[in-house]
C-alpha positions in Angstrom: 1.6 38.8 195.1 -1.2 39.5 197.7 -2.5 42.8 197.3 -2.6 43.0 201.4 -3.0 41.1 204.3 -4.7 42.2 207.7 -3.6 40.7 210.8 -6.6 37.8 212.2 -6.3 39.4 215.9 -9.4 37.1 216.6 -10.3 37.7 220.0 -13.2 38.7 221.6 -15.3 41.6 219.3 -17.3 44.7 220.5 -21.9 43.9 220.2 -22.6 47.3 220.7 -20.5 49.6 218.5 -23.4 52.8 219.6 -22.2 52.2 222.9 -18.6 51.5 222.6 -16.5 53.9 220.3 -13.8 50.9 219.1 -12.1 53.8 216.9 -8.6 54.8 216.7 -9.8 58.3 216.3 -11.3 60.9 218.7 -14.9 61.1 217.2 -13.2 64.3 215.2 -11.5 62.1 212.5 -8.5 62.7 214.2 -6.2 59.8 215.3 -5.9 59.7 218.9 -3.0 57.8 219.5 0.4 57.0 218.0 1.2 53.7 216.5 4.2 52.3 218.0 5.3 49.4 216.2 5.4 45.7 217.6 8.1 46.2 220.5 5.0 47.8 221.9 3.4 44.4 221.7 6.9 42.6 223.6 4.6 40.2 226.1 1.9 38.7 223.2 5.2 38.4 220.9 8.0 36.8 223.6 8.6 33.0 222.9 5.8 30.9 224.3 3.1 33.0 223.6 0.5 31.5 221.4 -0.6 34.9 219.9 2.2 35.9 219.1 4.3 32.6 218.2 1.2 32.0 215.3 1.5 35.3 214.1 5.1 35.1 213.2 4.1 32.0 211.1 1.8 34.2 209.0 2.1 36.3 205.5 1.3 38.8 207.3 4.3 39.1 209.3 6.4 39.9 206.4 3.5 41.1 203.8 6.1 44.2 202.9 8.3 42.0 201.2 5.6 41.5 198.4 6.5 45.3 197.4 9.8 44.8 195.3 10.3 48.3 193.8 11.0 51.3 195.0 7.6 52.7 193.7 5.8 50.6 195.1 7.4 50.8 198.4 6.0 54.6 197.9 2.8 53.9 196.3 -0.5 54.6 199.2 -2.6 52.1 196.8 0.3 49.5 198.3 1.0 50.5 201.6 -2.2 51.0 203.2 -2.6 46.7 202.8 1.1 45.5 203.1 2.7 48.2 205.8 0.5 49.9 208.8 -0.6 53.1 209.7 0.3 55.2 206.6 -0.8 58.7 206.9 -0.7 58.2 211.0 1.0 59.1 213.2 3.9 57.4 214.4 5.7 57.6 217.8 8.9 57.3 216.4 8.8 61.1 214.5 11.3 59.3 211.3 8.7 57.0 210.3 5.6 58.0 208.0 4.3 54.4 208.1 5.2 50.9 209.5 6.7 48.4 207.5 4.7 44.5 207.0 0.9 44.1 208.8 1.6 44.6 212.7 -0.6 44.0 215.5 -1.5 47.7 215.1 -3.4 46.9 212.0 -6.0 45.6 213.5 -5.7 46.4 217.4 -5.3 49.5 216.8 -2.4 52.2 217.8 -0.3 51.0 220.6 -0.3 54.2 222.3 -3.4 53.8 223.6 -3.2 50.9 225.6 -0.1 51.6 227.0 -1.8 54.2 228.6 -3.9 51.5 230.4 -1.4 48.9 231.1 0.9 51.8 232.1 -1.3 53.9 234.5 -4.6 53.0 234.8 -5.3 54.9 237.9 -5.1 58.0 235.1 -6.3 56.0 232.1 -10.0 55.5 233.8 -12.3 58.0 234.4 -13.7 56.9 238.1 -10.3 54.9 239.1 -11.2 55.5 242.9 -14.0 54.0 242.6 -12.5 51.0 241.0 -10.3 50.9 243.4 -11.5 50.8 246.5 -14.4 48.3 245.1 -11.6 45.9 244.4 -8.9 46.5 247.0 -6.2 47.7 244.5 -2.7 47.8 245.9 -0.3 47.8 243.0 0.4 51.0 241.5 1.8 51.5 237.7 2.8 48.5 235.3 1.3 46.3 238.2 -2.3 47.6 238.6 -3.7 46.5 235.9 -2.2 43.2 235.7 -3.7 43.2 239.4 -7.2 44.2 238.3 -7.4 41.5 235.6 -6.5 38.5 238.2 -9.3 40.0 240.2 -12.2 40.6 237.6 -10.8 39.7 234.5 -14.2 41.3 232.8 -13.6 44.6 234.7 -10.0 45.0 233.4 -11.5 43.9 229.8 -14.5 46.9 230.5 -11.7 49.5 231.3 -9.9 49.4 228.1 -13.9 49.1 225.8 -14.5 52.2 227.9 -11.6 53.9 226.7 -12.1 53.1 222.9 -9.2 50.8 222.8 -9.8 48.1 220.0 -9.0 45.1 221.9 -11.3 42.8 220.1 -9.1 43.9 217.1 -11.8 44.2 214.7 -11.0 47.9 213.6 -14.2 48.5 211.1 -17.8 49.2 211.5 -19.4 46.2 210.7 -17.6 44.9 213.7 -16.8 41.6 211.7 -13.5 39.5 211.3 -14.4 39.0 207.3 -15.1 42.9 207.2 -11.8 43.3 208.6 -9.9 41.0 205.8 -12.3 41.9 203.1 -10.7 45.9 203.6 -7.4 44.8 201.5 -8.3 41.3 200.0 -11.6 40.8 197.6 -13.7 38.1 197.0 -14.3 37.5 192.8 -12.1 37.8 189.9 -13.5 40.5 188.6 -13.6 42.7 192.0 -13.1 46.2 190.9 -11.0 47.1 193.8 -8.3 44.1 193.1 -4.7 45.0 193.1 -3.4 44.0 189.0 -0.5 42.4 190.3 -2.1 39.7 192.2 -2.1 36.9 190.1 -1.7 33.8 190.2 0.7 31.8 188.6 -0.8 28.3 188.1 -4.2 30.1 186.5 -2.7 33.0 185.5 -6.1 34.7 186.8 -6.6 37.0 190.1 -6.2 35.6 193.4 -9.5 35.7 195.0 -9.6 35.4 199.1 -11.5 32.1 200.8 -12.1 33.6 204.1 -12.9 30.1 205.6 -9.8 28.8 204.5 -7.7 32.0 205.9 -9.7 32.0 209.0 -9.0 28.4 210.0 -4.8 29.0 208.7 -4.0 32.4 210.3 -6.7 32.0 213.6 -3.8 33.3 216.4 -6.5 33.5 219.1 -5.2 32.5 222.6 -7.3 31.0 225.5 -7.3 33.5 228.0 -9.1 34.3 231.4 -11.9 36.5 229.7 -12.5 33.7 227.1 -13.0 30.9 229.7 -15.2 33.3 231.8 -17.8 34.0 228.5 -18.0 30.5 227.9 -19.4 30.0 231.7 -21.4 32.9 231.2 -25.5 32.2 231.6 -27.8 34.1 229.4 -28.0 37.2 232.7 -24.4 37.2 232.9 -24.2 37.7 229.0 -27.0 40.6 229.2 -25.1 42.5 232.5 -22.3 42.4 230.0 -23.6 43.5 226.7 -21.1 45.1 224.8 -18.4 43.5 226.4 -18.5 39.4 225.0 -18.1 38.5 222.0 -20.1 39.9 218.8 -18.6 37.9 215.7 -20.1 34.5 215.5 -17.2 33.1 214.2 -15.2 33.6 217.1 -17.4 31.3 218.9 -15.9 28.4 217.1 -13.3 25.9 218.5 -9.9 27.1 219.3 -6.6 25.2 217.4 -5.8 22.5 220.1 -2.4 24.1 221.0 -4.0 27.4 221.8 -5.7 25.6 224.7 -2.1 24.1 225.9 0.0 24.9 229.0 2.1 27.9 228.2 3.8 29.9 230.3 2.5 33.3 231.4 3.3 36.1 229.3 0.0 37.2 227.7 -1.0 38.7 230.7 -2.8 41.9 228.6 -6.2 41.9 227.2 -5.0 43.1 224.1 
């Protein structure tokens, strides 16, 4: 059994973590917003959308499974890789943790940009501003879906500046390895490797090839932001710092079928 598999939710990454605070935390160590489970997540998971249709394909879709006694189901030392948010806090009061590695592994708790996608004239700080600047009409659900057709950068900016972990690279490093490297390990002999993770041909630990898992489990989608950064010249990059892209290796090609037609559902920067 894997020890623990975080979600690849390989979009764009944070380049200045001193500027942006991409924590699910409020600077006091504690967590700022609830987790709320993937029917928070119900446009990047519908049928049709890339994101979500290659991460229903994935391990980590169902990585609670590997836990086949009660005990373990209980041990911390299992659930902090193969459930989400143990020791959080959960919007559904019954639940101390979330079962198999959701979207909220990695994005972050959902709570927080529902508050964005929701009501963003309270979510940002100088809405007026942003408002009148871009001729917002639309009020709730509809104003930010409304912003991003308009400056798809801007509405990308408004959920950085509220510390929401869009890029879904929740670690300081700021790295998609860094992120995977927090529940799988590298060498046999890793000290922090789960005992039970064997493997059965060898008979030795599993070990983790990030290249390989990078290139099976990449669910990154082709979205407006993405096409813009790719235009970008070296000015627009630097009037954007913090906002493009700072892992390397999401800079590398796309799977073909993330590029294809698909209907519009994704419509989130998350």
């Amino acid at each position: 059994m894997y020890r623990g598999l975080i979600v690849f939710s390989l979009m764009l990454a944070l380049s200045a973590l001193v500027v942006l605070k991409p924590s699910p935390t409020n600077g006091e160590g504690k967590q700022q917003w609830k987790y709320v489970g993937n029917k928070g997540c119900k446009c990047h998971l519908s049928p049709g959308c890339f994101e979500g249709d290659e991460y229903k394909k994935i391990e980590h879709a169902e990585a609670f499974k590997a836990l086949k006694t009660p005990e373990e189901q209980k041990d911390p030392n299992c659930l902090k890789c193969h459930a989400t948010g143990h020791g959080g806090k959960m919007k559904d009061p019954k639940l101390t943790y979330l079962e198999n590695v959701t979207c909220e592994a990695c994005h972050g708790p959902g709570e927080g940009y529902a508050e964005v996608k929701n009501d963003l004239a309270k979510a940002v700080k100088d809405y007026a501003e942003l408002a009148k600047k871009y001729d917002l009409k639309e009020k709730g659900k509809k104003t930010f879906n409304e912003l991003l057709n308009k400056d798809p950068m801007m509405a990308r900016k408004a959920q950085y500046d509220k510390g929401l972990l869009v890029a879904g690279i929740n670690n300081p490093e700021g790295t998609i390895k860094a992120q995977c490297l927090q529940c799988h390990w590298e060498k046999e002999d890793a000290k922090d490797k789960c005992p039970k993770a064997i493997d059965e041909k060898t008979g030795k630990p599993k070990v983790f090839n990030f290249d390989e898992a990078f290139k099976k489990d990449d669910h990154r989608d082709e979205d407006d932001v993405d096409k813009l950064v790719a235009k970008m010249s070296p000015a627009d990059k630097a009037k954007w710092k913090g906002y493009v892209e700072r892992d390397p290796i999401l800079n590398s090609p796309l799977k073909p079928e993330a590029k294809a037609p698909k209907k519009k559902a994704s419509e989130s920067e998350d």
